[in-house]
N, CA, C and O atoms as a CHARMM CRD file, in Angstrom:
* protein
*
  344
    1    1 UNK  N    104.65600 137.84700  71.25200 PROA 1      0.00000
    2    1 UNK  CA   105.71800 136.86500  71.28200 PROA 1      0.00000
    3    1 UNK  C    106.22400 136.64600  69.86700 PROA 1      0.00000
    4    1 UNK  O    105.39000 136.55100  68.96600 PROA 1      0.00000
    5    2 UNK  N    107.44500 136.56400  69.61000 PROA 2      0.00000
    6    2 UNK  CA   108.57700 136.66400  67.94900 PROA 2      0.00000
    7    2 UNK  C    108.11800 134.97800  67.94300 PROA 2      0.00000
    8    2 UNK  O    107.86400 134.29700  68.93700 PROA 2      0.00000
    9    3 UNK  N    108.10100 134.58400  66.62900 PROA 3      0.00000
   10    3 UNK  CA   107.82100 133.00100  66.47400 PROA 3      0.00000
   11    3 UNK  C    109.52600 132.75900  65.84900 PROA 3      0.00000
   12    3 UNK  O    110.42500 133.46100  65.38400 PROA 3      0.00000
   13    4 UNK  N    109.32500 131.54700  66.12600 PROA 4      0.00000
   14    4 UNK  CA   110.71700 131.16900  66.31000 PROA 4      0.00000
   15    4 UNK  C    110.96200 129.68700  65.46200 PROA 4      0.00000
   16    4 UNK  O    110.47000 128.57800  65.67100 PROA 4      0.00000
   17    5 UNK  N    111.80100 130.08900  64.56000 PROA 5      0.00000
   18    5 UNK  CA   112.03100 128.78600  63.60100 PROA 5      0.00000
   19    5 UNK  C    113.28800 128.47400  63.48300 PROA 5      0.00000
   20    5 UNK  O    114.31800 129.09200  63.75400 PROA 5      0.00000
   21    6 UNK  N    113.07800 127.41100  63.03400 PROA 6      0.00000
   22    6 UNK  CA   114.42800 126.25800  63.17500 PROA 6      0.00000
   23    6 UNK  C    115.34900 126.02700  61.89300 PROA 6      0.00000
   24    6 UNK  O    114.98200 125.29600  60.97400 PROA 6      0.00000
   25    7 UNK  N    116.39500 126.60300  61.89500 PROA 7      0.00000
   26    7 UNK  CA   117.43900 126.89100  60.86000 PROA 7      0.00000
   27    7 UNK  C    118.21400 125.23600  60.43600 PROA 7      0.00000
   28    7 UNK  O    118.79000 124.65200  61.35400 PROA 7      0.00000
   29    8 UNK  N    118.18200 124.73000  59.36000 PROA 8      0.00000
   30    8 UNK  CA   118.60400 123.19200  58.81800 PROA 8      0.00000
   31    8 UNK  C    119.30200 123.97200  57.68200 PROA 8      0.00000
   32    8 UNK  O    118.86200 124.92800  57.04300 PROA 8      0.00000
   33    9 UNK  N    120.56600 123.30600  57.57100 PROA 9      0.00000
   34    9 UNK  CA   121.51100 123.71300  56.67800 PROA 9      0.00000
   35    9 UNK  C    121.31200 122.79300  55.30100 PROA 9      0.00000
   36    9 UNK  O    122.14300 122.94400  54.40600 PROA 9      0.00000
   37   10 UNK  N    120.14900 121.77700  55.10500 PROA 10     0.00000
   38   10 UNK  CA   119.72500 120.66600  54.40900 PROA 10     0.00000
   39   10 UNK  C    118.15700 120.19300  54.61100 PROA 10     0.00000
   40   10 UNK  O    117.58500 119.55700  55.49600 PROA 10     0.00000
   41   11 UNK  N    117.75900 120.76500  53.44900 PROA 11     0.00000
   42   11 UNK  CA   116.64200 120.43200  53.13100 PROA 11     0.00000
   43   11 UNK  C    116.37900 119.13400  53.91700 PROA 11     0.00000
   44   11 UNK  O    115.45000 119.04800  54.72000 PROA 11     0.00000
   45   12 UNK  N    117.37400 117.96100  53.61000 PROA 12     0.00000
   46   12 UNK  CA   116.65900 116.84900  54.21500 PROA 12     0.00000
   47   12 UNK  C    116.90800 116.33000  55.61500 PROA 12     0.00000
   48   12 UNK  O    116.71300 115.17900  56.00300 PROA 12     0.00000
   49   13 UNK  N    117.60800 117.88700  56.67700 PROA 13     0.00000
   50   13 UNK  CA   117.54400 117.56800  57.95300 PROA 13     0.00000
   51   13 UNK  C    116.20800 118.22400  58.56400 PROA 13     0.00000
   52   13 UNK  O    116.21500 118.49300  59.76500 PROA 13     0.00000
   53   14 UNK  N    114.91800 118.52600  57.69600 PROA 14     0.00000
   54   14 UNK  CA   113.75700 118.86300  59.00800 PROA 14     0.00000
   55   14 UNK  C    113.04600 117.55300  59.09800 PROA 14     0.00000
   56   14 UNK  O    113.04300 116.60800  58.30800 PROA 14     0.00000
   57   15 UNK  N    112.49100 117.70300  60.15300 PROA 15     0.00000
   58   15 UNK  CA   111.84700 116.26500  60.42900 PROA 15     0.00000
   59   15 UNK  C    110.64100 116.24400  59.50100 PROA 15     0.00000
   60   15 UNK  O    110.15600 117.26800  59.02000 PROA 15     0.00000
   61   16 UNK  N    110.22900 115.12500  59.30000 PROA 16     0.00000
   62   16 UNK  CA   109.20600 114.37700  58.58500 PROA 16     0.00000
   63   16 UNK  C    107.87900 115.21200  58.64100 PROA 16     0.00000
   64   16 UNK  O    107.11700 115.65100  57.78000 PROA 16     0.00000
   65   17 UNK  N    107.91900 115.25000  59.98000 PROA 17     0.00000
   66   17 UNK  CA   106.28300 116.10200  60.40200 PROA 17     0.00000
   67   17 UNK  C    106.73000 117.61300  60.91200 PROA 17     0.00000
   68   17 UNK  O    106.50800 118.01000  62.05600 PROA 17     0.00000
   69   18 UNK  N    107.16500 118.12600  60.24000 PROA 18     0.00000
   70   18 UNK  CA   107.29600 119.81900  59.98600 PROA 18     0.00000
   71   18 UNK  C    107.25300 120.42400  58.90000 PROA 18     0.00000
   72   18 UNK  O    107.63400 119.86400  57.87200 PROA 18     0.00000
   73   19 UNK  N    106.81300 121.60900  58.89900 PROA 19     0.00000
   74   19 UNK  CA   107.08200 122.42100  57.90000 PROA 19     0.00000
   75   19 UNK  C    107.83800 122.92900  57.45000 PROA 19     0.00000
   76   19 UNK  O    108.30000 123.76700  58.22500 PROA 19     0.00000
   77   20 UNK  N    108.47300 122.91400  56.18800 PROA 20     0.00000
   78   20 UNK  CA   110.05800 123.12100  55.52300 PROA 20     0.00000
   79   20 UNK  C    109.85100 124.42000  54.53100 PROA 20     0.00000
   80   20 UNK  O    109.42400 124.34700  53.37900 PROA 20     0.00000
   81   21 UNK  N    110.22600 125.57500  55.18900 PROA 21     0.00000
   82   21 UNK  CA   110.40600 126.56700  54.26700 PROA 21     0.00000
   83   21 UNK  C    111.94900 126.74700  53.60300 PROA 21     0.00000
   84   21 UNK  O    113.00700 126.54500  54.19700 PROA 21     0.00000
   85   22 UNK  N    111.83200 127.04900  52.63700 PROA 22     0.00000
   86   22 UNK  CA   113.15500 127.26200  51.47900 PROA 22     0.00000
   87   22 UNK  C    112.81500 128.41900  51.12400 PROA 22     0.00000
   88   22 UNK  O    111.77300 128.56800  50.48700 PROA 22     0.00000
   89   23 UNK  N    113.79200 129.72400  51.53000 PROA 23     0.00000
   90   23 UNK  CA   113.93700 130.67100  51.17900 PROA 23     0.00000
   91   23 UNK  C    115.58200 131.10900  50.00500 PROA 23     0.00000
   92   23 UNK  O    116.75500 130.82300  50.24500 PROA 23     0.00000
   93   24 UNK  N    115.17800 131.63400  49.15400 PROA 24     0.00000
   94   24 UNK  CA   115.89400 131.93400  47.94200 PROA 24     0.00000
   95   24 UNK  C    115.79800 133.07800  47.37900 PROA 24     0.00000
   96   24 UNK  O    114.78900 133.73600  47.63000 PROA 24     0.00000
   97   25 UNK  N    116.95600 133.70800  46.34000 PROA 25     0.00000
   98   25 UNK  CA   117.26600 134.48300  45.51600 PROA 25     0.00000
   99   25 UNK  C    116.11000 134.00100  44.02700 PROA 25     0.00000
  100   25 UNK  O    115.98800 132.88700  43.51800 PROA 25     0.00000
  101   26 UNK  N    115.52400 135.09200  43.71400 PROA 26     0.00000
  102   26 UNK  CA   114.94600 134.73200  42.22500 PROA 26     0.00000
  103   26 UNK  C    114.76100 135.83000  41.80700 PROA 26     0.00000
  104   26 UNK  O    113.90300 136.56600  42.29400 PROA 26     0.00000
  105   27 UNK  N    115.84400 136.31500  40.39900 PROA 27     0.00000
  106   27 UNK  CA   115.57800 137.59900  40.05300 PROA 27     0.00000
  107   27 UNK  C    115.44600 138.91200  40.71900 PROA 27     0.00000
  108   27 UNK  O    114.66900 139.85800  40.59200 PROA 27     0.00000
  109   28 UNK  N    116.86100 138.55400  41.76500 PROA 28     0.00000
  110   28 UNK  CA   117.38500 139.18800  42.63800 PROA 28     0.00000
  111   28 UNK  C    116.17800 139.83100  43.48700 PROA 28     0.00000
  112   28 UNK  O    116.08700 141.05100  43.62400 PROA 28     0.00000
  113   29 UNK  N    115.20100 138.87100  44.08100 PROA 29     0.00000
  114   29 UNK  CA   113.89600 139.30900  44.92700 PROA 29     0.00000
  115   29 UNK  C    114.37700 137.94700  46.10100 PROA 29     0.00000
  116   29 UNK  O    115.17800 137.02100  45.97000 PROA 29     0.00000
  117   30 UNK  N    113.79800 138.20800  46.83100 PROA 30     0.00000
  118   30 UNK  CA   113.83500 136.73500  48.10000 PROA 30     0.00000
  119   30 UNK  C    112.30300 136.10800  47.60900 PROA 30     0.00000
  120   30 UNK  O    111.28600 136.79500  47.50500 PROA 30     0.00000
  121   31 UNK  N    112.39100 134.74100  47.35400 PROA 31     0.00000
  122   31 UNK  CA   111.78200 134.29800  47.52700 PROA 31     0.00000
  123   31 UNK  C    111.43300 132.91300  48.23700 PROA 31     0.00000
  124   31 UNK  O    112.36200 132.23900  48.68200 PROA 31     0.00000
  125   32 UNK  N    109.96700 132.42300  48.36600 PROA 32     0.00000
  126   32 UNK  CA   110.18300 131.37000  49.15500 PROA 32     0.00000
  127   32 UNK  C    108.62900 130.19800  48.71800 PROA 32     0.00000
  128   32 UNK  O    107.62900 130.45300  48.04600 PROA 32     0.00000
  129   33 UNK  N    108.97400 129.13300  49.33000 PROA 33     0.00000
  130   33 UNK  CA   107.77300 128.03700  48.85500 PROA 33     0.00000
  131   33 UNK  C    108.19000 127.35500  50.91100 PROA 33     0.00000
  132   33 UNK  O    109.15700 127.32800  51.67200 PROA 33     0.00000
  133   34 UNK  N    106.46700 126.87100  50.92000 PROA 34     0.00000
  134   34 UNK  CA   106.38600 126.09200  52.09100 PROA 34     0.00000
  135   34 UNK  C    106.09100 124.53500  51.64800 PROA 34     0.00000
  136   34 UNK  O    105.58700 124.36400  50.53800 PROA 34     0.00000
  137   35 UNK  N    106.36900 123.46000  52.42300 PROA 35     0.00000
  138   35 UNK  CA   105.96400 121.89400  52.04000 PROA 35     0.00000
  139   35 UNK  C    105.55000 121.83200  53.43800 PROA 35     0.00000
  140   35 UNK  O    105.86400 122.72900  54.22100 PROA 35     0.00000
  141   36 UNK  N    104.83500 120.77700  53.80700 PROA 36     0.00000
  142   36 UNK  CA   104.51600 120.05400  55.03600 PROA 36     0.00000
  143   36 UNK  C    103.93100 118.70800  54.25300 PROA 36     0.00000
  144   36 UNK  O    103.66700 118.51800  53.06600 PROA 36     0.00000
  145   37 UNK  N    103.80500 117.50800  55.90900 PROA 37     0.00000
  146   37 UNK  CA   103.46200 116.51000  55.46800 PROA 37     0.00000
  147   37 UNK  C    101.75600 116.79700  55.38600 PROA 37     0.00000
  148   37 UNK  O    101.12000 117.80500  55.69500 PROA 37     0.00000
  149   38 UNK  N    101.34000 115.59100  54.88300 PROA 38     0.00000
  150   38 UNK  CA    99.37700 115.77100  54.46600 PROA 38     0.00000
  151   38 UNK  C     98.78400 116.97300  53.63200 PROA 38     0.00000
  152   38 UNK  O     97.62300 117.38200  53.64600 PROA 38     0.00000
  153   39 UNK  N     99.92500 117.47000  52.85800 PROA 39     0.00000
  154   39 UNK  CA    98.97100 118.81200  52.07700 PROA 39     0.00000
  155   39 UNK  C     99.02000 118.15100  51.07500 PROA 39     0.00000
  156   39 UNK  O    100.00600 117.51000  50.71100 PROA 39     0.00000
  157   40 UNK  N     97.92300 118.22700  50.48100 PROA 40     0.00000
  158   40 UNK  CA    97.65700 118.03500  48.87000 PROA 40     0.00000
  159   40 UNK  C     98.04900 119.22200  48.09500 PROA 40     0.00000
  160   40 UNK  O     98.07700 118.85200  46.92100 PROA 40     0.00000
  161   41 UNK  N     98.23200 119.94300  48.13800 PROA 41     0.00000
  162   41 UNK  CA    98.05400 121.12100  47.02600 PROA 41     0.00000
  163   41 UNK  C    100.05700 121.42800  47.52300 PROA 41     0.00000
  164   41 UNK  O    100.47700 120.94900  48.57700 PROA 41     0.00000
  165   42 UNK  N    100.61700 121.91200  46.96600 PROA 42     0.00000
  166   42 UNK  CA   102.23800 122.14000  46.57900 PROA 42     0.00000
  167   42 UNK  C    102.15000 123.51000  46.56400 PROA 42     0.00000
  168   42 UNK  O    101.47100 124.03200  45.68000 PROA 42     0.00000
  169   43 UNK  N    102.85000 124.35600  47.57800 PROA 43     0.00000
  170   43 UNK  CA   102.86200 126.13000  47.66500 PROA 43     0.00000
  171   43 UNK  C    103.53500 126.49300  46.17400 PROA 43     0.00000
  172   43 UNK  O    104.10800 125.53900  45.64800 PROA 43     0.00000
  173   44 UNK  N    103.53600 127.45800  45.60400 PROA 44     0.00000
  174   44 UNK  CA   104.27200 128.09200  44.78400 PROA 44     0.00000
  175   44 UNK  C    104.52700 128.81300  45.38500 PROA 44     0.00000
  176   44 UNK  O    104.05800 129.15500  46.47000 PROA 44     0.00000
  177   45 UNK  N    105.78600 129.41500  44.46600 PROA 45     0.00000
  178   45 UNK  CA   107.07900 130.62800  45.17400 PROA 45     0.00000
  179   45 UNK  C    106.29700 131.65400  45.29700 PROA 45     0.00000
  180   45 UNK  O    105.46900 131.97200  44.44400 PROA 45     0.00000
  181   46 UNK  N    106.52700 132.36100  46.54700 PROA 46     0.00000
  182   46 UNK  CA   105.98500 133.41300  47.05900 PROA 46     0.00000
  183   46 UNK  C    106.56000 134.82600  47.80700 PROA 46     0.00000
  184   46 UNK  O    107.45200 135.03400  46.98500 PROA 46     0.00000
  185   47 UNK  N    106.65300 135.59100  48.46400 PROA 47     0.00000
  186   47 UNK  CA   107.45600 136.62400  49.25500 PROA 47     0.00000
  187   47 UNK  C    107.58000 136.01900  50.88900 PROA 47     0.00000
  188   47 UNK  O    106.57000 135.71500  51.52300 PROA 47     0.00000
  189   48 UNK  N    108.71000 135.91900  51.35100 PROA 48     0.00000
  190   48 UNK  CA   108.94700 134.96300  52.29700 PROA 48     0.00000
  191   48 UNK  C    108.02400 135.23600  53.51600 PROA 48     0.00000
  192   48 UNK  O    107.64400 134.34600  54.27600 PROA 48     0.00000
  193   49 UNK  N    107.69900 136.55100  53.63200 PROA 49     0.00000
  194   49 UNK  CA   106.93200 137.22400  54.69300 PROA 49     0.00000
  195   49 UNK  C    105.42000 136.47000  54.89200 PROA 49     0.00000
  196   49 UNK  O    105.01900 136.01200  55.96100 PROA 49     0.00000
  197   50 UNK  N    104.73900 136.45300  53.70500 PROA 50     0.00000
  198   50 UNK  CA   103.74100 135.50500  53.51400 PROA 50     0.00000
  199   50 UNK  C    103.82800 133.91700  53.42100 PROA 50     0.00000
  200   50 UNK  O    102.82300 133.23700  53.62800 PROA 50     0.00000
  201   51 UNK  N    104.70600 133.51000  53.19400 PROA 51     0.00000
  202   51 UNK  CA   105.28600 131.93000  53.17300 PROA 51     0.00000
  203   51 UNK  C    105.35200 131.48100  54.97400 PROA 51     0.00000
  204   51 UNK  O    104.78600 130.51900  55.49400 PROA 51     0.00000
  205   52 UNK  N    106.24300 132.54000  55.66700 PROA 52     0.00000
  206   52 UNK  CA   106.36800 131.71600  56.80400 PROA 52     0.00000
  207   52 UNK  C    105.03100 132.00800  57.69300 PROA 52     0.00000
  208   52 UNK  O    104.74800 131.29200  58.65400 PROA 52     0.00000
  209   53 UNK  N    104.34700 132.96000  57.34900 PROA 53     0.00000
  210   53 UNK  CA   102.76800 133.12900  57.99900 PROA 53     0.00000
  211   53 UNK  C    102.33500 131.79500  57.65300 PROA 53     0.00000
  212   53 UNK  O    102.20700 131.00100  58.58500 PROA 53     0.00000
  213   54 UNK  N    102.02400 131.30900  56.16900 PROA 54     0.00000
  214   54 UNK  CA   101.49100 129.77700  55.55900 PROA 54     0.00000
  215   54 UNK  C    102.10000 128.78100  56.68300 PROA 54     0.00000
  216   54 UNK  O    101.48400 127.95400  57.35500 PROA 54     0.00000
  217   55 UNK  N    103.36600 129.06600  56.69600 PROA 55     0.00000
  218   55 UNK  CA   104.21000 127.58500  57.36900 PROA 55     0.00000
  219   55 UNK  C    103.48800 127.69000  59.11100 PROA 55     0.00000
  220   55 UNK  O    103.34500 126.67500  59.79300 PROA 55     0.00000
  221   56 UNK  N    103.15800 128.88900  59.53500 PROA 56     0.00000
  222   56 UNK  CA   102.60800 128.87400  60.89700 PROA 56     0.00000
  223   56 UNK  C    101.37300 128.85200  61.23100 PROA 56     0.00000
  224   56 UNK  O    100.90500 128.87100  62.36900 PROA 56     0.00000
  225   57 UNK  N    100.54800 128.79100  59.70000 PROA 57     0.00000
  226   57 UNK  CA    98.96000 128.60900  60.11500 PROA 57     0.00000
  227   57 UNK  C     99.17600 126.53700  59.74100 PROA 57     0.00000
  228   57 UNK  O     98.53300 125.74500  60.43100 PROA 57     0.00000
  229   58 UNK  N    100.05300 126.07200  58.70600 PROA 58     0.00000
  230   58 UNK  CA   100.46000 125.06900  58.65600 PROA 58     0.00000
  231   58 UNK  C    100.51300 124.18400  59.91400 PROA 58     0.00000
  232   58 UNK  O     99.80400 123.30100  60.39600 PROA 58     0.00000
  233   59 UNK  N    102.00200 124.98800  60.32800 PROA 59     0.00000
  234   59 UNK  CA   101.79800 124.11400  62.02000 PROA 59     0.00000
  235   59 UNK  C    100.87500 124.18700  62.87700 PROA 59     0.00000
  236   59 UNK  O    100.88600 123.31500  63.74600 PROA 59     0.00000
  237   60 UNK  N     99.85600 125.16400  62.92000 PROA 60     0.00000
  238   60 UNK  CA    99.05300 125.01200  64.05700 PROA 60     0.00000
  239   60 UNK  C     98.27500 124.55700  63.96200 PROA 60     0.00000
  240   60 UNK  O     97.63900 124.19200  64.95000 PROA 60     0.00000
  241   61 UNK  N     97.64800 124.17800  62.00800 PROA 61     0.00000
  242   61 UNK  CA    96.57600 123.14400  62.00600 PROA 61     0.00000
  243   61 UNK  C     96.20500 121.94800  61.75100 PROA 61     0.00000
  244   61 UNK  O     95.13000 121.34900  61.69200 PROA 61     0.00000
  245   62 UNK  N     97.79000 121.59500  61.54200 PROA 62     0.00000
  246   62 UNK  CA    98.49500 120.09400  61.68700 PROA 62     0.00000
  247   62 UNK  C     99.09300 119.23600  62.44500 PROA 62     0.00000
  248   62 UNK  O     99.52800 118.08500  62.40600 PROA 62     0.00000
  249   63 UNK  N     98.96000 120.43400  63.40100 PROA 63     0.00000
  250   63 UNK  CA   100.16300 120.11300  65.16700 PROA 63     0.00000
  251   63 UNK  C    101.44700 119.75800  64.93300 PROA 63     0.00000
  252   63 UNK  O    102.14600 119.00400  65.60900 PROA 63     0.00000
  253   64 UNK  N    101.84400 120.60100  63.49800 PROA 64     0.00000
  254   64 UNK  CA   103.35800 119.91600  63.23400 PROA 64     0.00000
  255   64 UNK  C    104.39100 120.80800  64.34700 PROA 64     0.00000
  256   64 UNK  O    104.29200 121.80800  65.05800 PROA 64     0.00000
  257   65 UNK  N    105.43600 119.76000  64.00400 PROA 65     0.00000
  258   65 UNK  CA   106.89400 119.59600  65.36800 PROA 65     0.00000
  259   65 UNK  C    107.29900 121.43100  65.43900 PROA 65     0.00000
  260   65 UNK  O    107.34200 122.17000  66.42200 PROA 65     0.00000
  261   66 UNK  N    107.49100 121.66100  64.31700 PROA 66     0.00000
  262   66 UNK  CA   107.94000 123.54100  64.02100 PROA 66     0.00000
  263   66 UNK  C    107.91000 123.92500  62.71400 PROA 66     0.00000
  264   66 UNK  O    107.42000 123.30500  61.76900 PROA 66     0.00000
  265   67 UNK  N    108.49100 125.04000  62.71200 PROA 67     0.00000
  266   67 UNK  CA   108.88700 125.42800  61.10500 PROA 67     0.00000
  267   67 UNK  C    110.47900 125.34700  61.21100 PROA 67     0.00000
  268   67 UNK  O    111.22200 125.65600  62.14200 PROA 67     0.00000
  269   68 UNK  N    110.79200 124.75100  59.75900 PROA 68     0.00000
  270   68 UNK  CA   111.96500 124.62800  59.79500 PROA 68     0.00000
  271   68 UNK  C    112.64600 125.63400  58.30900 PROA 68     0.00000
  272   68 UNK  O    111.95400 125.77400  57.30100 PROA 68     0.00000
  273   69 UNK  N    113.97500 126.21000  58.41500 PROA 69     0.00000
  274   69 UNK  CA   113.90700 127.25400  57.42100 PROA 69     0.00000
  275   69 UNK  C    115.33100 126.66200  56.67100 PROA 69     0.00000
  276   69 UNK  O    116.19800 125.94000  57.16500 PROA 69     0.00000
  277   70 UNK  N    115.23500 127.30300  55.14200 PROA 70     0.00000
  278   70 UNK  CA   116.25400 126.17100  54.87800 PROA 70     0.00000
  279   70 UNK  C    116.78300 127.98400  54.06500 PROA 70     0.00000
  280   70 UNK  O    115.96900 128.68800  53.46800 PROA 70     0.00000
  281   71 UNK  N    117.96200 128.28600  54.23000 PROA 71     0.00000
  282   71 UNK  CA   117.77200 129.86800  53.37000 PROA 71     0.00000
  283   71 UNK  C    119.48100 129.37100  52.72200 PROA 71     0.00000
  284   71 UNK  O    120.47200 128.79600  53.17000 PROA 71     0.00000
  285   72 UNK  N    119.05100 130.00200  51.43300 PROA 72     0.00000
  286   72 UNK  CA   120.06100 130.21800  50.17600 PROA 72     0.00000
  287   72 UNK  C    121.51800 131.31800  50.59000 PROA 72     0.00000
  288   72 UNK  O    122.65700 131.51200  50.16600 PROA 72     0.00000
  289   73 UNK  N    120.60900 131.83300  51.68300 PROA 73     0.00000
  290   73 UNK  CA   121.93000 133.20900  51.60700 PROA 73     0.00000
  291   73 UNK  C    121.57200 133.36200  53.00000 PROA 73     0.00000
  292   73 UNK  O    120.45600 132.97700  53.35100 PROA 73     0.00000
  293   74 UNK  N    122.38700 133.88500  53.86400 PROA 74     0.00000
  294   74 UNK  CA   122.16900 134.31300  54.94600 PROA 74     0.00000
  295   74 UNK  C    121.23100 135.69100  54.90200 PROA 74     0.00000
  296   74 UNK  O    120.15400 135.82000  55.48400 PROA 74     0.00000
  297   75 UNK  N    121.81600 136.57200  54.17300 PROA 75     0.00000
  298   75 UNK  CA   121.36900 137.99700  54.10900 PROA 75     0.00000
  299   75 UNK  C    120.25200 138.01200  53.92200 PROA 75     0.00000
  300   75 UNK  O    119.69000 139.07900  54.16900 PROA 75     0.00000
  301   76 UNK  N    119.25400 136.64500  53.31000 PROA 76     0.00000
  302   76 UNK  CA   117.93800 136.50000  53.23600 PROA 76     0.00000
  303   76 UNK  C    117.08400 136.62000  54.13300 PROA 76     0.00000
  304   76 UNK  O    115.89900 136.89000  53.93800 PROA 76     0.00000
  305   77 UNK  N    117.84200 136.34700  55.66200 PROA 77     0.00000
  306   77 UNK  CA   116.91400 136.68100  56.64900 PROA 77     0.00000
  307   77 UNK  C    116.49000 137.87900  57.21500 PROA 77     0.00000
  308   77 UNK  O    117.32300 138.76600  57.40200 PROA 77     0.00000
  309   78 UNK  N    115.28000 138.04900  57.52900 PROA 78     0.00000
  310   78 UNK  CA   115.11600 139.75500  58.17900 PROA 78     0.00000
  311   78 UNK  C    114.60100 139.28500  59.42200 PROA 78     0.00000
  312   78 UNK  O    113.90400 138.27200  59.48800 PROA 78     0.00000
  313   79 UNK  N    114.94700 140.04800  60.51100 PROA 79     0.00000
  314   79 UNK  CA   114.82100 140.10400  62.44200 PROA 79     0.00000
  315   79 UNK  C    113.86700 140.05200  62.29700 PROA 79     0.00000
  316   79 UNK  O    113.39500 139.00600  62.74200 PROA 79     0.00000
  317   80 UNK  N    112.61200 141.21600  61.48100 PROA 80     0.00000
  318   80 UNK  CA   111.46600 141.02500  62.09800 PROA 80     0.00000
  319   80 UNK  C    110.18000 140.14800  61.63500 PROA 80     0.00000
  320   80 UNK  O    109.02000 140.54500  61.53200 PROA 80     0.00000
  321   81 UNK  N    110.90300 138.32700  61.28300 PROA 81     0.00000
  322   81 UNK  CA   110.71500 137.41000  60.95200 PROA 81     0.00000
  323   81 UNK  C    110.41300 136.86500  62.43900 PROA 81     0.00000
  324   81 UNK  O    109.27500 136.65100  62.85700 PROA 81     0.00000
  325   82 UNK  N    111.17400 136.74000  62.91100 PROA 82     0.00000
  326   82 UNK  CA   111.49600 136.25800  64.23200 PROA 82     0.00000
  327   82 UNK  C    112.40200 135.38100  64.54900 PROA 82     0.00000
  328   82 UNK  O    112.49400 134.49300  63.70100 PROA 82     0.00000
  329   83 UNK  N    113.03100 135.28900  65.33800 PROA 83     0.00000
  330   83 UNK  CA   114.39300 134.19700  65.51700 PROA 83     0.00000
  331   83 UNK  C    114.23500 132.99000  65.07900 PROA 83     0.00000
  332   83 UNK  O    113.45700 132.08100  65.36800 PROA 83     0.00000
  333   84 UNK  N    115.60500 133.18400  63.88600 PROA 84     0.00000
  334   84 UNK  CA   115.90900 131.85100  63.81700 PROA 84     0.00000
  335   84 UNK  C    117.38400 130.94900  64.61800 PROA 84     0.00000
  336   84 UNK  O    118.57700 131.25000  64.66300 PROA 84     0.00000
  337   85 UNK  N    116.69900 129.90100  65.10500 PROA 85     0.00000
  338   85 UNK  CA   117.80600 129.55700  66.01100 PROA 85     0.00000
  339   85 UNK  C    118.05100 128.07600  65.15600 PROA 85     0.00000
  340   85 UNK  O    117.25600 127.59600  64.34700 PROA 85     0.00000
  341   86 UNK  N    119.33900 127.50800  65.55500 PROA 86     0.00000
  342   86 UNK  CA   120.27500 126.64300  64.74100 PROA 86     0.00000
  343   86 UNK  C    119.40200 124.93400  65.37400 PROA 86     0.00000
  344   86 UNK  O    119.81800 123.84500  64.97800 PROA 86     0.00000
């Protein structure tokens, strides 16, 4: 089954209790950082492929709402991420 995350055009439209990935351009590489609520420790920028794995071991061991994806560029996304729907 493709995991399926939730596209916010604004950082500050994911809900409170989800996980907020921000995917970006850095030195023309994609990169990305995860937040959720109750983590102590702050992700550093990483390769997005491994970030949204973090954001989905995140939700499943926090019971958060989803992952929510916040991306710099469209072209940042790759299919075999899994759908992102609006």
């Amino acid at each position: 089954m493709r995991e399926v995350y939730y596209r916010v055009n604004q950082i500050s439209e994911a809900p409170q209790w989800g996980a907020m990935v921000r995917i970006w351009w850095e030195a023309e590489l994609p990169t990305a950082y995860v937040s959720a609520p109750n983590e102590e420790t702050s992700s550093v920028p990483d390769d997005p492929d491994l970030t949204l794995f973090r954001a989905g071991l995140l939700r499943a061991q926090h019971d958060l709402l989803g992952v929510f994806v916040w991306l710099e560029d469209d072209a940042l996304w790759r299919e075999e991420w899994g759908d992102l729907v609006q």
